[in-house]
N, C-alpha and C positions, 0 to 999 in steps of 0.2 A: 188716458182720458181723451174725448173725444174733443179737437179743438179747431180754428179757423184754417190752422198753420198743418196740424198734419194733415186734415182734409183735403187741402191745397195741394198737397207732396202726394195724398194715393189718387187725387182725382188724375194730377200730371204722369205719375206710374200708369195708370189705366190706358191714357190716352197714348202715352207713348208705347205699352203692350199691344190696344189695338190697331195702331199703324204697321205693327211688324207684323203681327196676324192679317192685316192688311182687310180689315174687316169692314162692312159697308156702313154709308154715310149714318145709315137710322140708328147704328149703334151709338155711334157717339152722341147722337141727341136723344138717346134713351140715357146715357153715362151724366148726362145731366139731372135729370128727374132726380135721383136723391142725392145730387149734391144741395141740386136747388132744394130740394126738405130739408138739409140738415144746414144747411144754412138760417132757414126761416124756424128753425126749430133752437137754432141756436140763441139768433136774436131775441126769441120768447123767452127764454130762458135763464134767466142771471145767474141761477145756482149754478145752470153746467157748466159754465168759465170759458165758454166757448170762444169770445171774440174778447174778453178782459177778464182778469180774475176781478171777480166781487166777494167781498166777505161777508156770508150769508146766516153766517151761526157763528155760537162759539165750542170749540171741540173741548167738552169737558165732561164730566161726567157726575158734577155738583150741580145742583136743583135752582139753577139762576136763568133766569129768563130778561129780558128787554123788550120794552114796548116803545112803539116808534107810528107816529104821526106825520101822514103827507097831505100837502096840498093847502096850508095856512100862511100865514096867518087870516082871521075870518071873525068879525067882530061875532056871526051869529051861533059860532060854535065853540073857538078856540077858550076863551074865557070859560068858558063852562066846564070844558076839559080839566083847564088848568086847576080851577075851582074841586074838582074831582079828585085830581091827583094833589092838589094842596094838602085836602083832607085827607086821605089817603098815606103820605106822606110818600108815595111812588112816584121814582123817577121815571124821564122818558127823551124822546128827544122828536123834534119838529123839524122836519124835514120842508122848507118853506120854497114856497114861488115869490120870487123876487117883484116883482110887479105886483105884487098883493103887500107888499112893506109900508111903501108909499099910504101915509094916512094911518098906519096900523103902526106907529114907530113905540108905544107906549104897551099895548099887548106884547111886539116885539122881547121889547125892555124886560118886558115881567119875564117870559118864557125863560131867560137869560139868569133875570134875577133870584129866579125860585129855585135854580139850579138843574135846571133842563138843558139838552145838548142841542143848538140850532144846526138845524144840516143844510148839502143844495142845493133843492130839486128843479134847476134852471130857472131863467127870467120869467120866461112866457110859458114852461110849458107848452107848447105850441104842438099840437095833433103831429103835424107833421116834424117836430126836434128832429128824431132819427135820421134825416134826410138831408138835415141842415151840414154841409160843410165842416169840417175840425175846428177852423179858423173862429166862424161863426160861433158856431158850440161852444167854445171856448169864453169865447167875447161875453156870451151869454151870463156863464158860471161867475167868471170875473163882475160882474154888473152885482150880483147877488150878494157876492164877499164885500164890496164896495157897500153895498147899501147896510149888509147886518156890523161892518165894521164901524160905520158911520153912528150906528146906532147903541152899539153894546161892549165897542173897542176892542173885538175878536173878529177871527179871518176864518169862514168855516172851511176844513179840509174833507170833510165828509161828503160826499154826492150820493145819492140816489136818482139815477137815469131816470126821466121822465117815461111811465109806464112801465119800466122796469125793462125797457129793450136798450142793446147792446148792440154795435155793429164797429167796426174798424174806427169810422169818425168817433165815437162815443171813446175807443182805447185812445186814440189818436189826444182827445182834448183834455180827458183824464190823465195823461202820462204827461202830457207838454204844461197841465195846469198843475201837476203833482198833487193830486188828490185820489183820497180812498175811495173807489167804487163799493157803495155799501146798499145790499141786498136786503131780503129775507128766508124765511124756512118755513114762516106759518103766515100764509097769504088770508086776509078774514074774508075779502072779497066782498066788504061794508059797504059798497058801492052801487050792488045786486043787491044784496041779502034784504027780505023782506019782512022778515019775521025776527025778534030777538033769541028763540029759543035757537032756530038756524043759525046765525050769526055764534052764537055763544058757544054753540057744540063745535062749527066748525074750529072755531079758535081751541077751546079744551082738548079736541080729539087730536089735535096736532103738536100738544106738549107734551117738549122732551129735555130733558138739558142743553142747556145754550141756544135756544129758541129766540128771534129776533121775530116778534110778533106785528106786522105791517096796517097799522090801519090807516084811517082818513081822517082829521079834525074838521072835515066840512058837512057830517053826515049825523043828521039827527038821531037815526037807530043806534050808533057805537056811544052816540051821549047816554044815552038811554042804558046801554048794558053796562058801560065802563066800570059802576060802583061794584056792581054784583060779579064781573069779570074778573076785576083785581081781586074781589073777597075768595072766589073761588080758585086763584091761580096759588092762594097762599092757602087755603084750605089742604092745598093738595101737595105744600113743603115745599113752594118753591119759594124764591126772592127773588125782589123785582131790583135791576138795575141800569145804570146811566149805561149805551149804550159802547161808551165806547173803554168802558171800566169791564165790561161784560167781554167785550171780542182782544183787549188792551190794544188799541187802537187811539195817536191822539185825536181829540174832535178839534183841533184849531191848527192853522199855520205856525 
C-alpha cells in the first residue's frame, strides 16, 4: 500500500541511485513531480491511509450500511433531520463543528438523546485546518470534546478531518489526542449536487456492504431526499446502523 513513509524510503532510494549515476541537477527536480502528486494525492484521499489510517467502511459482507452527518449542529437543518430519522427509526451519527455548539446546546442534547453518535469535526473548521500546526489541531479537537462533554457527559473519540484531508499534522494530533480518524466510501457530494434524482443515484450506485455513507446536515436538497433515500436503502435489504456498531469502533473516551 501506497503510503507517506514508504514514499519517503523510495523517493530517498532514487535520490541516493541518482547521486551514484551521478545524474544532472534537472533530474532530481523532475524526482520531485510525482512525489509532490502523490503526496497531494494522498492528502485528498482519506480511504488510501496515506498519511493516517482512517476507517472508511466496514469489511463485511452482511447488508449494513451507516449514515453519517457533517458540519452541524444548525438550527435550520439539523432538526429536520433528526425529525426524519426519528420517524424513520434510523440511526446516524453527527459529526459536529464545535463553534456551532454554542447556542445549539438543546439540538445538541437531542442528537445524543435519540441515540445518535456525536463525532469531531474540529472547532472552526477553518479553510486552512490542514495547515494549522499538531499542537493547534489538537487544541482545536480538545475544545469540541470540552463543549459536547459539557453538554451530553460523553468525550467524542471519533474525528472526521475537516474536508476530509489528511497530512502528518492531522496523524500527528490524532495519535497524541488518541482518537479514531473516521472516513467514508460513499461520498454524496450534497454540497454540489443540484438535483435530487443526482444526488440520490449517486448515493444508491455506491452501495455495497459496510458503506459509511457521508452527507451534510446543513443542506436543504439531502433534507429533501433523506425520507425517500433511507426508504430505498432498505428496499434494496440493507440495515441502517449507529456508526460505530457498524465499523465496532468505540464513539466515546
Amino acid at each position: 500500500m501506497l503510503t507517506h513513509r514508504n514514499t519517503n524510503i523510495a523517493l530517498i532510494a532514487l535520490i541516493a541511485l541518482f547521486l551514484w549515476l551521478s545524474l544532472p541537477w534537472w533530474a532530481f527536480v523532475l524526482l520531485f513531480i510525482p512525489y509532490s502528486g502523490a503526496l497531494v494525492w494522498g492528502a485528498m484521499q482519506i480511504r488510501s491511509g496515506f498519511f493516517l489510517k482512517a476507517v472508511c467502511a466496514a469489511d463485511t459482507s452482511e447488508k449494513v450500511v451507516a449514515l453519517t452527518f457533517d458540519d452541524g449542529p444548525l438550527t435550520a437543518f439539523t432538526p429536520q433531520i433528526l425529525d426524519i430519522l426519528h420517524k424513520a427509526q434510523a440511526p446516524a451519527a453527527f459529526f459536529c463543528i464545535g463553534n456551532r455548539i454554542a447556542g445549539q446546546e438543546a439540538l445538541l442534547k437531542r442528537i445524543d438523546t435519540e441515540g445518535h453518535v456525536i463525532g469531531n469535526h474540529s472547532f472552526s473548521h477553518h479553510f486552512w485546518f490542514d495547515l494549522f500546526p499538531a499542537s493547534r489541531m489538537l487544541a482545536e479537537l480538545q475544545q469540541v470534546d470540552t463543549a459536547v462533554e459539557q453538554v451530553t457527559g460523553k468525550r467524542p473519540r471519533l474525528f472526521r478531518p475537516p474536508y476530509g484531508v489528511t497530512n502528518p499534522n492531522v496523524r500527528r494530533a490524532v495519535q497524541r489526542g488518541k482518537y479514531t480518524a473516521v472516513g467514508w466510501n460513499i461520498r454524496s457530494l450534497d454540497t454540489v449536487a443540484k438535483q435530487a434524482d443526482e444526488l440520490m443515484n449517486r448515493i444508491l450506485s455506491g452501495l455495497k456492504p459496510g458503506a459509511v455513507i457521508l452527507m451534510h446536515d446543513s443542506i436543504p436538497l439531502t433534507v429533501a431526499i433523506l425520507p425517500s433515500l433511507i426508504a430505498h436503502i432498505r428496499e434494496q435489504g440493507y440495515t441502517i446502523k449507529r456508526i460505530d456498531q457498524l465499523l465496532n469502533i468505540p464513539a466515546y473516551a
